[in-house]
SENU-928583 format. One record per residue (C-alpha): x, y, z. Coordinates in steps of 0.1 Angstrom, whole numbers, plus 2048, in hexadecimal, padded with zeros to 3 digits. Layout:
XYZ;...
! end
This chain:
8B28E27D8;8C48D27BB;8BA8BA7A1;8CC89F793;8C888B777;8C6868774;8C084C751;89E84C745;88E856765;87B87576F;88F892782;8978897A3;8968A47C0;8B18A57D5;8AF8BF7F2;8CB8CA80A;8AD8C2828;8B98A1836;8A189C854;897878852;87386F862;875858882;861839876;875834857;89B826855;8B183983E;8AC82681A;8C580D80F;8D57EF7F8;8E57E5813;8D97CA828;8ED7D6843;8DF7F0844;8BA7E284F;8C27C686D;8B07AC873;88F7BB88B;88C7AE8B0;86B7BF8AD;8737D78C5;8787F38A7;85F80A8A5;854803882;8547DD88D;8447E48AC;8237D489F;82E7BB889;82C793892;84F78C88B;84E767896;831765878;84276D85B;85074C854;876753854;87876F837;88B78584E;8A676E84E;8A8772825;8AE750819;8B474D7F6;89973F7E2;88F7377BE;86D7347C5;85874C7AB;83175A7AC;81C75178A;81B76C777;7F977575E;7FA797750;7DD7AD73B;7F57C572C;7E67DF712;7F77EB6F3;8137FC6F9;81E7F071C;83A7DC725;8437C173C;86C7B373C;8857A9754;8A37BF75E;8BF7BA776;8C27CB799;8DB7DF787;8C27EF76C;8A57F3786;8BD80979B;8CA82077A;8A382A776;8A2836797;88C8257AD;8898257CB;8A381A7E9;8957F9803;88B80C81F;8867EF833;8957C4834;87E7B7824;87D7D0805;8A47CE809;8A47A3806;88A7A67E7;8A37BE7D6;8C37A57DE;8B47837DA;89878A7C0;8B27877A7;8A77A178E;8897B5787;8697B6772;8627DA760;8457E275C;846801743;82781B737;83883171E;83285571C;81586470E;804843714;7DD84771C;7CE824725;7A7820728;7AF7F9738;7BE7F3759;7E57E0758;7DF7C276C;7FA7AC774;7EC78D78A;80877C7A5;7FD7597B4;8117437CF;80971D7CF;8197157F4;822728811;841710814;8537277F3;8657477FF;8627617DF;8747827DB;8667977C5;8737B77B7;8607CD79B;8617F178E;84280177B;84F820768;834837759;83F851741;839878740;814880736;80A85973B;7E484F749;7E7828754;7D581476D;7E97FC77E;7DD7DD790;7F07C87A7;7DF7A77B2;7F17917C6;7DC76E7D4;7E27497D9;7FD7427F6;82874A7FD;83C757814;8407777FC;8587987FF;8587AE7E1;8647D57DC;84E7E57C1;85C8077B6;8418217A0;85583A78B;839856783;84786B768;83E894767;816898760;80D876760;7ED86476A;7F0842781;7D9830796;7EC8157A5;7D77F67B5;7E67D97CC;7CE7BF7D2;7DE7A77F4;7C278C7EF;7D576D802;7D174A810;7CB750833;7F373B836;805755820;81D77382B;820792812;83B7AD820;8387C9806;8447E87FD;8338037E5;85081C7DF;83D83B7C6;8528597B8;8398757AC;84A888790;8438A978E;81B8B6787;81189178A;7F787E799;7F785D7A7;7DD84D7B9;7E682B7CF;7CE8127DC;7D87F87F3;7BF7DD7F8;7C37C380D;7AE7A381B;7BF78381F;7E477382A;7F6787845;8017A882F;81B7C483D;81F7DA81F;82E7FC81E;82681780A;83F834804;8398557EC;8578717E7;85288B7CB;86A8917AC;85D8B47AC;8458CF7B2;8218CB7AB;8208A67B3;7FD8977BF;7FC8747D3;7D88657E2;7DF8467F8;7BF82E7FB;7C080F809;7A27F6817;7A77D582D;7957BD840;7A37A885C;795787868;79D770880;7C176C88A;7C677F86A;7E679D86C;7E27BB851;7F87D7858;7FD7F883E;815810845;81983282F;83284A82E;82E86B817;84B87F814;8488A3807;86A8AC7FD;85E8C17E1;8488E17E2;8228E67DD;81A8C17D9;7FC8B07E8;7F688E7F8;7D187E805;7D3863819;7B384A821;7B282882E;79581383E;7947F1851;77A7DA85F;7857BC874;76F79D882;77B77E891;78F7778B0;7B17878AC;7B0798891;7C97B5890;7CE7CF878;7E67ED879;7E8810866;80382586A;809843857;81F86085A;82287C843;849891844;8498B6839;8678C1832;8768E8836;8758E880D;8518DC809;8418FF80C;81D9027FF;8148D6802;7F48CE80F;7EE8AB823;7D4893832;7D3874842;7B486184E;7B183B85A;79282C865;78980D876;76A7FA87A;7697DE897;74F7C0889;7527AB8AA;7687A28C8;78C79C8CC;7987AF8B2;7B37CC8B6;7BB7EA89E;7D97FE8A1;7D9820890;7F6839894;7F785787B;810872880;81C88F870;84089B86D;8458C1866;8618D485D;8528F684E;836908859;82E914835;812900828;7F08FB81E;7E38E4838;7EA8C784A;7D78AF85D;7D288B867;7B487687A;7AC854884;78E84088F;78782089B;7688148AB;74B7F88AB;7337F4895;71780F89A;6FA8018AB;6E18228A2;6EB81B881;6E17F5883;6C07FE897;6B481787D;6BB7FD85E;6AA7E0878;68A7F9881;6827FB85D;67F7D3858;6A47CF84C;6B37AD85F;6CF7B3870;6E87A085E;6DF7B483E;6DE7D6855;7057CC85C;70C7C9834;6FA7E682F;7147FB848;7317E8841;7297EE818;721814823;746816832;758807817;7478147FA;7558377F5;77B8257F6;7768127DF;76282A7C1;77F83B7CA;79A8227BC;79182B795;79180D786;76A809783;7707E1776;77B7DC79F;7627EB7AF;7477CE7B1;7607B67B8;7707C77D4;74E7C97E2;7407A67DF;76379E7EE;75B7B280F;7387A380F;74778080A;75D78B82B;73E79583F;73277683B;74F76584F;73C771873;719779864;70877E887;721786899;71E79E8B6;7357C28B2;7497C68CA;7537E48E1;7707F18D1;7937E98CB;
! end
């Protein structure tokens, strides 16, 4: 391998290993490079196109979220130009719509946690839409220094037709938990992409949580260097008529780096649909990684459909382990008749399950002053179809 240096960024790890994984396009500026989807692509395959309000076609706009921001001491938030983002290295569109938000956003924000850095309160940096008739690009870059511990949380709520490309630059030995929060109208469209680069001996943990709006986001992890560390966590509930759809891709082009991937759904409500799909490439240099990716489903009612697809790409044989599994079933009905033969009603014995199957996600996520809100918020869900009957299985 070589390594190359680039402007206050983190080494980058180049390696002569040029096998590109199947579900991912080869990364790009270049809108020609990323057509417009028939949805007959595999990594479209899934998608309701005819949904997203136009933002394929990528009309210029100068529509803009609100922004409110609870920045610490010592952090940063400023505009650059496409230009600057690129010079600090992050990371190419690897699909259209990341490509459009980098062309039309017209700049980017930077959001920068300098080295050394340890921050006992979360960076949260609130986005709101007020109509699903404004088409917004948006196009940001968090760097975190070497040595840095932050918290970083992404909520987005309110209601546009919304593309963005969000870039995290983890410098060597740094700390990051990284939260984005898709809490929509039920008439907005997010298409998202989380782009991480795990410097070297680094550790970044992403959650990806998402209720409301129909969401597509894509999160993508490479490593800058040995050592690197990434746990992927995401937690979604799909109601009725309602289109969530997460799709990971880990790349391990460095050696003896790590990556944990676990994501859980519940969907209620006629139509609801919610996709996973995550794929993990090992490539001939990543000798001595160790990977695993789990998705699991939980059906509330009828006529609802969950599509999980995780694969594994492997180019060495070399490693610690690798492994992925997936699950998606109704709702357990010895579970609901233990909780209903010891008095419990049966609406509670549901809250009780579903609380069971989300809690461990979301202690998880590390930011302690989300944790009862994330949970009232899947309660406040359950209530949406409180007696409805499970059904038998997407």
């Amino acid at each position: 391998m070589t390594v190359t240096e680039a402007p206050n960024v983190a080494r980058a790890v180049e390696t002569s290993d040029k096998v590109a994984s199947h579900l991912h396009p080869t990364p790009s500026y270049d809108l020609a490079d990323h057509p417009v989807p028939t949805g007959r692509e595999e990594i479209w395959r899934f998608t309701p196109i005819k949904r997203l309000g136009g933002i394929l076609e990528g009309e210029a706009s100068d529509a803009h979220l609100t922004w409110e921001t609870d920045l610490p001491e010592g952090v940063t938030l400023r505009q650059i130009t496409a230009e600057e983002a690129r010079a600090l290295g992050e990371s190419l569109p690897a699909d259209r719509p990341s490509a459009l938000a980098v062309a039309n956003a017209g700049g980017a924000m930077l959001l920068d946690v300098p080295a050394e850095l340890e921050l006992d309160t979360p960076v949260v940096v609130r986005l709101r839409g007020s109509s699903a008739d404004d088409l917004v690009w948006g196009h940001l870059v968090v760097r975190v220094g070497n040595h840095a511990k932050v918290a970083v949380v992404l909520e987005h709520a309110g209601s546009a037709r919304y593309a963005a490309s969000t870039s995290f630059l983890v410098g060597d030995g740094a700390q990051v938990s990284a939260v984005t929060i898709q809490d929509w109208d039920d008439d907005a469209v997010h298409l998202g992409r989380d782009a991480i680069r795990v410097g070297r001996d680094a550790a970044v943990r992403h959650s990806a949580i998402s209720f409301g709006g129909l969401v597509r986001l894509n999160t993508e992890v490479v490593y800058d260097g040995p050592g690197g560390e990434a746990e992927l966590l995401g937690l979604y509930f799909a109601d009725a008529g309602q289109h969530l759809e997460h799709r990971l891709f880990v790349d391990h082009n460095a050696p003896r780096t790590r990556s944990n991937v676990d994501y859980k759904g519940a969907l209620q409500g006629e139509d609801a649909h919610a996709v996973w799909v995550g794929d993990v490439l090992i490539r001939k240099v990543a000798e001595g990684i160790e990977t695993y990716e789990s998705n699991r489903n939980l059906v509330l009612t009828d006529g609802c459909r969950a599509d999980s697809v995780p694969n594994l790409e492997i180019e060495t044989g070399e490693i610690e382990g690798a492994g992925h599994a997936s699950t998606t079933g109704r709702f357990d009905d010895q579970q609901l008749f233990y909780l209903q033969s010891r008095g419990i009603e049966e609406d509670e014995a549901r809250r009780l399950v579903v609380h069971g199957f989300f809690a461990d996600i979301i202690k998880k996520i590390g930011v302690p002053a989300l944790e009862e809100r994330l949970m009232a918020t899947v309660e406040a869900e359950l209530e949406k179809n409180v007696g409805a009957r499970p059904g038998a299985g997407a």
